[in-house]
C-alpha positions in Angstrom: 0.7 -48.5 8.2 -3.3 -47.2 6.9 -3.2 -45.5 10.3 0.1 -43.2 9.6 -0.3 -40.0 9.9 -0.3 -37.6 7.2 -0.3 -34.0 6.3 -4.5 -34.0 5.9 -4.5 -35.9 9.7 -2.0 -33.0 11.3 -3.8 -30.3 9.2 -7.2 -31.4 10.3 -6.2 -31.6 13.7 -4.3 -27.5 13.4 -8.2 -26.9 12.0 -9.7 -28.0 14.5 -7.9 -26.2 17.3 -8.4 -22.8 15.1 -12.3 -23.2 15.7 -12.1 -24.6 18.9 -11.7 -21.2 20.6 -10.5 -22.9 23.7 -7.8 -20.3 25.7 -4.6 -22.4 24.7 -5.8 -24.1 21.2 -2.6 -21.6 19.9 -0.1 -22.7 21.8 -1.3 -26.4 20.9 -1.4 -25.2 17.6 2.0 -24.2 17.7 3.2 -27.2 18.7 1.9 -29.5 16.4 3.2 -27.1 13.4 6.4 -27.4 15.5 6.3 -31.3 15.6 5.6 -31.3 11.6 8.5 -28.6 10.8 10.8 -31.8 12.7 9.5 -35.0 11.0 9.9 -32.8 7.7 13.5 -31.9 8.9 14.4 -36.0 10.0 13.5 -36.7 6.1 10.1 -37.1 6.4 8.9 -34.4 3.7 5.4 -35.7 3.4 4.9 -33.8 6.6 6.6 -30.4 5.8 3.3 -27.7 6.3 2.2 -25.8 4.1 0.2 -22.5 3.7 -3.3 -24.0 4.8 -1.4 -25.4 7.6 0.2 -21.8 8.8 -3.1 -20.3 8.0 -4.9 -22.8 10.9 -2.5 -21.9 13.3 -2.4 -18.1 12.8 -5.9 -18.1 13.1 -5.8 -20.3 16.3 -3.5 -17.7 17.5 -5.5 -15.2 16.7 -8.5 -16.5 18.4 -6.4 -17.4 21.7 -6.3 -15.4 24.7 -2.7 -16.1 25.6 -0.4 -13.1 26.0 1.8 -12.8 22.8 -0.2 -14.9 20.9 -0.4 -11.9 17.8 3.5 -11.9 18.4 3.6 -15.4 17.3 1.3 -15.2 14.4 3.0 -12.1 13.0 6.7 -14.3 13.7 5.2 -17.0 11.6 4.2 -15.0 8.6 8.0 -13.5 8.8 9.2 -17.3 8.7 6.9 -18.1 5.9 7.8 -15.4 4.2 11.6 -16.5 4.5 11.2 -19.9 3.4 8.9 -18.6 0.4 12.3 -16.5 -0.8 14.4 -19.2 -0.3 12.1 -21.4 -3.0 9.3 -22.9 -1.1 6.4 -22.6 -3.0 4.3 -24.5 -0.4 4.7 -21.5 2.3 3.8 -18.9 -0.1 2.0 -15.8 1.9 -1.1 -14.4 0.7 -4.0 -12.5 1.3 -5.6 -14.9 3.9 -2.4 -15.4 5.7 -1.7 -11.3 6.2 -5.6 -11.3 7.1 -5.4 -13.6 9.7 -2.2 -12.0 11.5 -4.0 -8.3 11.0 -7.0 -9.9 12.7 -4.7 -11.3 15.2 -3.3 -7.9 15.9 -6.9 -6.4 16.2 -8.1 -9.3 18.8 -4.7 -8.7 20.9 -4.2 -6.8 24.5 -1.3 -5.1 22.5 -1.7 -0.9 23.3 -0.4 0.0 19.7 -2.6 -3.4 18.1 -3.9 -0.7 15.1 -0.1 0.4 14.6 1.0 -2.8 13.8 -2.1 -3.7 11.6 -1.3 -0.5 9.7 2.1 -2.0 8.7 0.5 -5.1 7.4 -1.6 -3.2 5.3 1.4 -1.0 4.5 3.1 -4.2 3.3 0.3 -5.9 1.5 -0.4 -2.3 -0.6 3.7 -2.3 -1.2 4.2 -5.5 -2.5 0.9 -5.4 -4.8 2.6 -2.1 -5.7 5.8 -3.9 -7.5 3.4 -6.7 -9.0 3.4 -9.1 -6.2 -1.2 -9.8 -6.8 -1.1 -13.0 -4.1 -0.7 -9.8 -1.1 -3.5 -7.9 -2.5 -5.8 -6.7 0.6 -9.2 -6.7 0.2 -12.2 -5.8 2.3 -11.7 -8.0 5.1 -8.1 -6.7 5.2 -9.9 -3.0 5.9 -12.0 -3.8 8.3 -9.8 -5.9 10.3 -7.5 -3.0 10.6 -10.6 -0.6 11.6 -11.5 -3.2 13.9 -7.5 -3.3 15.1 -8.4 0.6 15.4 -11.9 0.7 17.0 -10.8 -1.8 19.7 -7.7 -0.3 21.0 -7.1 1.3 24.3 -4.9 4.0 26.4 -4.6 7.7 26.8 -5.6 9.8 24.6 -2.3 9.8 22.2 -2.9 6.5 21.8 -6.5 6.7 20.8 -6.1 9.8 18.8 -3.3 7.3 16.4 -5.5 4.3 16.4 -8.9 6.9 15.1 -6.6 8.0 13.0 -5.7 4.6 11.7 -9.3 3.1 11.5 -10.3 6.4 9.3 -7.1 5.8 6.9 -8.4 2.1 6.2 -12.2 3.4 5.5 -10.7 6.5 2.9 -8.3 3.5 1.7 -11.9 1.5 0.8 -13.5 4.4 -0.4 -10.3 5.6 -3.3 -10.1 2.0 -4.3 -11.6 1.0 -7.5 -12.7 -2.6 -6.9 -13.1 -2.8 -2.8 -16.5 -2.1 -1.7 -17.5 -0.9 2.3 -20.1 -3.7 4.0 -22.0 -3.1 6.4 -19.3 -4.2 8.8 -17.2 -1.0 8.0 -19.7 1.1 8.9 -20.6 -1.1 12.2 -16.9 -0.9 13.4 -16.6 2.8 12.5 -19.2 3.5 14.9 -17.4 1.2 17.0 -14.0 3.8 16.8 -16.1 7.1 17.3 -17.8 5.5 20.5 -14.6 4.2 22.3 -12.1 6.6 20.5 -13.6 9.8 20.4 -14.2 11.4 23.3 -15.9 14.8 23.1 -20.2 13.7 22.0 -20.4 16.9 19.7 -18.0 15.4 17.7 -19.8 11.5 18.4 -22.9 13.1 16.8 -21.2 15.3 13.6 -19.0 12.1 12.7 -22.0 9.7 13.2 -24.0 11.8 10.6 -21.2 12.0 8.5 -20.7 8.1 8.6 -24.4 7.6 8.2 -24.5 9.3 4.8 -21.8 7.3 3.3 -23.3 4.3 5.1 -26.8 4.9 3.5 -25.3 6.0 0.0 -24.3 2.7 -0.3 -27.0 0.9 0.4 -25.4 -0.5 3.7 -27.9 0.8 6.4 -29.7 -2.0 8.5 -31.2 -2.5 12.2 -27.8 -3.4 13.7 -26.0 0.2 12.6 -29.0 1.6 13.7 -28.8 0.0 16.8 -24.8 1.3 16.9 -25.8 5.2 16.1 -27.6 4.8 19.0 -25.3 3.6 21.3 -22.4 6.3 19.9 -24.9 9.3 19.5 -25.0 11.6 22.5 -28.7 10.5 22.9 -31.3 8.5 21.0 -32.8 11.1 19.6 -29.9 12.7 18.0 -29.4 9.3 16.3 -33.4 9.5 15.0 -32.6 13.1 13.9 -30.0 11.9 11.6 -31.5 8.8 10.3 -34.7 11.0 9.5 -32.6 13.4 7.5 -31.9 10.6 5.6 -35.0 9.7 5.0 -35.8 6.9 7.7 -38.1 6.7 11.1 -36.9 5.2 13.9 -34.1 2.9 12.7 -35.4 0.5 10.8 -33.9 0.9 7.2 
């Protein structure tokens, strides 16, 4: 009887899997949430998961390699949020949850990834919208859908939508009155000029334009600097815009 299982055991064990990083630790996840959502269905209630629980998994999904793996997360926020309107207080969605499926989304194969992290966002700025505070994004909401952006891939139609997308989510940070960039905006919106943009004019005139927000808040460090680099046309375009702004070389 002391070596039942519990809801701490099968949560620790969903944990684990979500920092594991191993190639399937989703799919295991899955199953174990699976195996809970029965017990908890036979009678056994002590077992039904809760938000923590849904969390672990998303993010084990998220960090999986298996094909349809954001699919899955994004199905078990829908299910979450289904139980939570039909009076289950322990499923209640929240910021981390819509986080974790965004970054899901953003670590996918999926072609339109920053589409579908848009209408997270969309959702979470809807429902804060008519008073709902537990979906309010913050900055890790941002940059996971810039990230969502800055690592998608296709022809040009696609890339065009998913700059587009990444650039909403930084003027999003920038209107808001209590979000703040980090430096992991500005690392990531490098990140969408290099692989998005394709004309190096435009690489150089965004990348200055980037760089001034980026040092007016106080944000500038070795690692952007190495980033301006690698998405100017040439290093010493990058050194010509960091001097402008009053630094050598690219130390901050």
């Amino acid at each position: 009887e002391d070596l039942r299982p519990d809801l701490i055991s099968f949560s620790s064990v969903i944990d684990a899997f979500a920092r594991s990083g191993e190639e399937y630790a989703g799919e295991k996840a899955v199953e174990l949430l699976d195996h809970m959502i029965t017990l908890a269905e036979l009678g056994h209630k002590e077992f039904s998961p809760n938000t923590q629980c849904y969390c672990s998994v998303i993010t084990a999904l998220g960090k999986s390699k298996a094909r349809g793996s954001a699919d899955t997360a994004h199905q078990l926020l829908a299910d979450m949020e289904k139980m939570y309107a039909l009076g289950n207080n322990d499923v209640a969605p929240n910021t981390i949850i819509f986080n974790a499926v965004i970054d899901a989304w953003a670590r996918s194969s999926f072609v339109y990834k920053a589409v579908r992290a848009q209408f997270l966002l969309q959702r979470m700025e809807d429902e804060v919208e008519a008073g709902n505070i537990m979906y309010k994004p913050d900055v890790i909401t941002y940059n996971s859908v810039i990230s969502a952006g800055a690592s998608s891939f296709g022809d040009e139609k696609v890339k065009s939508q998913a700059f587009r997308i990444a650039m909403d989510a930084f003027k999003r940070i920038q209107l808001s009155e209590d979000i703040l960039p980090t430096s992991r905006t500005y690392a990531l919106l490098m990140k969408a000029i290099r692989k998005l943009i394709a004309s190096e004019e435009q690489h150089d005139r965004m990348c200055e334009q980037i760089m001034e927000y980026c040092v007016r808040d106080g944000l500038f460090n070795s690692y952007i600097g190495t980033q301006l680099e690698l998405t100017c046309s040439r290093k010493k375009v990058a050194h010509a815009i960091l001097e402008r702004l009053g630094y050598e070389g690219k130390d901050p």
